[in-house]
C-alpha positions in Angstrom: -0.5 12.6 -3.4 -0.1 9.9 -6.0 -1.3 9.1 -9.5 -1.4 6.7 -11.6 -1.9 7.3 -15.6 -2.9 10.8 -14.9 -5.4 10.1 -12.5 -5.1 10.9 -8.3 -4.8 8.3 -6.1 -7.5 8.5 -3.0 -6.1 6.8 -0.2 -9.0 5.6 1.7 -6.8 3.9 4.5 -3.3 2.8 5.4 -1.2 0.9 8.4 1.8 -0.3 9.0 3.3 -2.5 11.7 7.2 -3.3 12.5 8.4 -6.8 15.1 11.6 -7.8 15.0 9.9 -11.7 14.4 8.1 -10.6 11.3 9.6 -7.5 9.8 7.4 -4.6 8.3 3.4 -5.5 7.9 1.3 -3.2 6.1 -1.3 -2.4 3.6 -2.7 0.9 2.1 -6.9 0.9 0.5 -6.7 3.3 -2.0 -8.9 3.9 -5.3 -8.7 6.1 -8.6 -10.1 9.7 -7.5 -12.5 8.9 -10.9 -13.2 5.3 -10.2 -15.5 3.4 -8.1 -13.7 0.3 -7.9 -11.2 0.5 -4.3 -8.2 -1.6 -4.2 -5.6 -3.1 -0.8 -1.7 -3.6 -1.8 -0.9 -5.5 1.2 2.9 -4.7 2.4 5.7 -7.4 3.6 9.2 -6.4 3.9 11.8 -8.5 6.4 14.0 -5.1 6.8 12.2 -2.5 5.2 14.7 -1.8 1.7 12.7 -4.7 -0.4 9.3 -5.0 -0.3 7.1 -7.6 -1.6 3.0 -7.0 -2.4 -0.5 -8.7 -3.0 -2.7 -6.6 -4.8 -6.5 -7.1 -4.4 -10.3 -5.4 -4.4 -11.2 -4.4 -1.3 -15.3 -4.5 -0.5 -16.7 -5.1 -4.6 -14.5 -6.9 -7.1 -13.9 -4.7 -10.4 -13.0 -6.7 -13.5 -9.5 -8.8 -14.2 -8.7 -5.7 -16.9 -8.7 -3.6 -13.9 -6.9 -5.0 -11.6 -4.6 -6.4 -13.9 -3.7 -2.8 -15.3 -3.7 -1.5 -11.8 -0.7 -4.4 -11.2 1.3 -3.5 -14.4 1.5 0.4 -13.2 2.5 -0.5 -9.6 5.6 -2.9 -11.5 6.6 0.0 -13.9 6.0 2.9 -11.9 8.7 3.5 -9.0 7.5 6.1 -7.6 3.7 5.2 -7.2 4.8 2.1 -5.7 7.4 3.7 -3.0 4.3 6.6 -2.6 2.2 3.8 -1.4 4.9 2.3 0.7 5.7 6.1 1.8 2.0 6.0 3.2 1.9 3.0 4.6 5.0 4.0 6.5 3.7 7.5 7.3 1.1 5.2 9.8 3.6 3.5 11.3 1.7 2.3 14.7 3.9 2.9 17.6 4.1 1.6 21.1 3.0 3.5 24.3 6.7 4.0 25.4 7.0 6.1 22.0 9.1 3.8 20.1 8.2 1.6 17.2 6.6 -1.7 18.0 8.8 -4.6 18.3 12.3 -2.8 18.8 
């Protein structure tokens, strides 16, 4: 499980789908175990090692402080931000002949 200043990190959902075409596309709905507000870091990676993000609110918008701060952890802290890429991964969908989709 993840945490971010001190705080557990519920994921509430996660995915993740791999094509040769598009690389790795995934996102993981998460929120503080002591907040309200639930957040998506959407996933893009061409070969899986470097991974670009879009952080947003999910259902209800929280305020620009929140979000904000929630972007400043996810650039200093390494290891939430590979945690969430961890789970995203973890969901991998795969294809009915039992390997990943797109290979």
């Amino acid at each position: 499980m993840g945490e971010m200043d001190g705080q557990t990190i519920q994921v509430l959902n996660a995915s993740m789908i791999h094509d040769a075409e598009n690389g790795y596309i995934g996102k993981v709905e998460f929120k503080l175990a002591e907040g309200k507000t639930a957040y998506e870091v959407a996933l893009f990676s061409k070969k899986g090692k470097e991974w670009m993000y879009s952080l947003n609110f999910t259902a209800e918008s929280g305020t620009e402080e929140e979000i904000v701060a929630i972007e400043q952890q996810l650039e200093e802290d390494d290891d939430l931000f590979d945690f969430l890429v961890d789970t995203a991964l973890s969901r991998m969908e795969q294809d009915p002949s039992g390997g990943v989709e797109g290979e």
